[in-house]
C-alpha positions in Angstrom: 60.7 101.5 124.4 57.4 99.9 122.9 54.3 98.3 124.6 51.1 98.6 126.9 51.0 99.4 130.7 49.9 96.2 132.6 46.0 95.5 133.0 47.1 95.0 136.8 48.9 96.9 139.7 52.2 95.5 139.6 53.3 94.3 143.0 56.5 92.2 142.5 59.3 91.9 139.6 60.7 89.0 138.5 64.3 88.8 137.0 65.5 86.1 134.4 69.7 86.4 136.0 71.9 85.6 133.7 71.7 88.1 130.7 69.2 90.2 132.4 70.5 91.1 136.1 74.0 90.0 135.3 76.3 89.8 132.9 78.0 86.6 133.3 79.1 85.9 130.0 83.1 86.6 130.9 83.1 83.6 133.1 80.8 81.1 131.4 83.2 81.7 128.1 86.3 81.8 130.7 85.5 78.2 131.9 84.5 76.7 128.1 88.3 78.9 127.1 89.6 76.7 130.1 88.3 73.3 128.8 89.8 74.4 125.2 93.1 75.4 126.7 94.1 72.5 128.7 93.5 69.8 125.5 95.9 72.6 123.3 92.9 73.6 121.1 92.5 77.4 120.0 90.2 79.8 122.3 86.8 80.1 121.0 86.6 83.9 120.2 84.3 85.2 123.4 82.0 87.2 120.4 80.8 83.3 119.3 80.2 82.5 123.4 78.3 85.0 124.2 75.2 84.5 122.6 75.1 81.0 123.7 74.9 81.9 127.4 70.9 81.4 127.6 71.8 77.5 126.6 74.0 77.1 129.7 76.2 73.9 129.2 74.6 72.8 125.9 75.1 75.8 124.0 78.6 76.2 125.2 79.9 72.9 124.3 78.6 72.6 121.1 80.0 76.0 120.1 83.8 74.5 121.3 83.4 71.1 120.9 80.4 70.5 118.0 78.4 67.9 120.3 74.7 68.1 121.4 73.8 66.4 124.4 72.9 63.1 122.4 77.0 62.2 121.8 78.3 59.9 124.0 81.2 62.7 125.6 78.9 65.4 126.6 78.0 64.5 129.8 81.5 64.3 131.1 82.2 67.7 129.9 79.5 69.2 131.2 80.8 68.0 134.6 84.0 69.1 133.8 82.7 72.5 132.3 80.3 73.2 135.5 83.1 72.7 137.9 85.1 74.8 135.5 82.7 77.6 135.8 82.2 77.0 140.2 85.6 77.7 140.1 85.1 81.3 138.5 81.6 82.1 138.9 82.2 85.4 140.5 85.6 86.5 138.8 84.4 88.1 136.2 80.8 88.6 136.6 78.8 91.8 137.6 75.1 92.9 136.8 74.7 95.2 133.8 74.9 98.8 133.5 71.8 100.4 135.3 70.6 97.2 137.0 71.8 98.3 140.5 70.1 101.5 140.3 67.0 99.7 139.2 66.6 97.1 142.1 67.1 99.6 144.3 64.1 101.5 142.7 61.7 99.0 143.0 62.8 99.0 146.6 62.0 102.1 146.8 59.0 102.4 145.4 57.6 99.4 147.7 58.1 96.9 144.9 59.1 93.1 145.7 61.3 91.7 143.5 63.4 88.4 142.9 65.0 85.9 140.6 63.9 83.1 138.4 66.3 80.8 136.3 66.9 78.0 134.8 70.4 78.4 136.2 70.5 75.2 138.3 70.8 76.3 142.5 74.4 74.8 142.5 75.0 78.5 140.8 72.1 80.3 141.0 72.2 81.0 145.0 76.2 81.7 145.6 75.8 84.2 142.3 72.9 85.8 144.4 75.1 86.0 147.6 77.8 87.4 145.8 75.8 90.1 144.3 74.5 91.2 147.3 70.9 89.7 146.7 70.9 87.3 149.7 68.0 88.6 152.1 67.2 91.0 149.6 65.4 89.8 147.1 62.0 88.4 147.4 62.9 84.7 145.8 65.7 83.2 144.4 64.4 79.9 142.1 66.5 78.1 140.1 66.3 75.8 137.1 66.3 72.5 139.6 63.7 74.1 142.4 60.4 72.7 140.7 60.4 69.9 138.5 60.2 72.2 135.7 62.7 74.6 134.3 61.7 77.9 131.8 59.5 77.6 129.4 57.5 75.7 131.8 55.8 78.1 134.2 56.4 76.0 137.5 59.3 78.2 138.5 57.9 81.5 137.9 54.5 80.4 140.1 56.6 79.4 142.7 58.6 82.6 142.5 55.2 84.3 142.5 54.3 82.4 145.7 57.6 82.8 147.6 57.6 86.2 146.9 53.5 86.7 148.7 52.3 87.7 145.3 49.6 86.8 143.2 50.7 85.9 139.9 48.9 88.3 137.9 50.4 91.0 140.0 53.7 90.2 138.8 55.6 91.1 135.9 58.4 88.9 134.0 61.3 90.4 132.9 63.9 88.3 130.8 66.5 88.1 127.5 65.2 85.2 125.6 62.4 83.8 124.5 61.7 81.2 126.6 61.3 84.0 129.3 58.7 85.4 127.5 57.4 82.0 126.9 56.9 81.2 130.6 55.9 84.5 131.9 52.8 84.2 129.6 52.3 80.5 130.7 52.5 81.6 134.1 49.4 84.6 133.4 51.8 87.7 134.3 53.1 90.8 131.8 56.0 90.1 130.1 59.1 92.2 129.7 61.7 91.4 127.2 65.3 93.5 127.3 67.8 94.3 124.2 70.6 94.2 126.7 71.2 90.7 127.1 72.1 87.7 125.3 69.3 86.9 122.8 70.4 83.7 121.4 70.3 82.8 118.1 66.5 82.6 117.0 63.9 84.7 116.0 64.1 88.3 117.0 63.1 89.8 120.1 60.3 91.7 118.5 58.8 88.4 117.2 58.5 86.8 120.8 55.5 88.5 121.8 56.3 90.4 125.1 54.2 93.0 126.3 57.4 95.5 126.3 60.6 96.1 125.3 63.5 97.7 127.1 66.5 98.9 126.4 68.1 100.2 129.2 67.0 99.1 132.8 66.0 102.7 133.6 63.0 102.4 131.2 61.5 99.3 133.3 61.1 101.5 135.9 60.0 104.4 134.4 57.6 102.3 133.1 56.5 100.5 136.1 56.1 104.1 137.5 53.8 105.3 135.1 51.8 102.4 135.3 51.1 103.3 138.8 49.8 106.8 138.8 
């Protein structure tokens, strides 16, 4: 654990999902596997898949089929690959170790909290529901609720206003960069965690969050200190 205590009381935590709150990594490399199966190709091994998480579709077709978005088949396969992963999206995925205990925490300690990701609401919303989150959690925003997805700090604003919280009063929390990246642009505390995905770029220490976590237990021993 590095970093400063916020210049703010903290009054709501927001949660990047995938790769932060939940580990969904089994099923979004369960549904590319799928794809790869039914044309007789060879599995992708899931260590390659799982760092592409953060890049949703992209990332995961260009890992088992080496196209970008730009060729001519992707966007067939994406359809193919998001109704893939519908079909699975709660099989295998549960949050991370420690995560649990942690929103029940913040609960506790009179803290709002919610979601914000660039997972579009087709997934984002049943993945909440079948977590338990439903009614529970202060927002859930997805990548297609503004106009804007992460880095863009639309969705974290509008988090921040579902959620009856001034923006500064809220802290980001997420696994990439772009997380950090939007929670700046969006004027709150940033948060970034070793336990998720990290993609493929420059290291988490280079990203410029506030703090960094890595186990979910120091967030809020954090956020507790910071409020005595």
């Amino acid at each position: 654990m590095n970093g400063k205590s916020p210049a703010l009381p903290v009054r709501a935590v927001l949660f990047d999902l995938d790769g932060t709150l939940v580990d969904s990594a089994p099923d979004l490399a369960g549904a590319t596997n799928d794809m790869l199966a039914v044309r007789g190709l060879p599995a992708v091994p899931f260590e390659r898949l799982r760092p592409m998480v953060g890049a949703g579709a992209r990332g995961m077709m260009g890992v088992a089929f080496g196209i970008t978005p730009q060729d001519a088949a992707f966007a067939d396969l994406r359809t193919e690959f998001f109704d893939r992963y519908e079909a699975r999206l709660l099989q295998d995925t549960r949050p991370f170790d420690g995560v649990t205990d942690l929103l029940a925490g913040l609960s506790e300690a009179g803290l709002r909290w919610g979601i914000v990701t660039n997972k579009i609401e087709r997934f984002a919303l049943p993945l909440a529901r079948g977590m338990g989150w439903e009614g529970v959690a202060a927002a859930v925003v997805g990548g297609d609720t503004t106009a804007h997805a992460k880095p863009h700090p639309a969705p974290l604003l509008e988090a921040a206003r579902r959620s009856g919280v001034a923006p500064q009063h809220c802290v980001y929390v997420g696994d990439d960069v772009r997380d950090i990246q939007a929670g700046k642009a969006a004027g709150m505390p940033t948060v970034a965690v070793r336990w998720g995905y990290l993609g493929q770029g420059e290291p988490i220490e280079a990203w410029g969050a506030d703090v960094i976590f890595d186990r979910p237990s120091e967030l809020l021993d954090w956020l507790s200190e910071s409020r005595r």
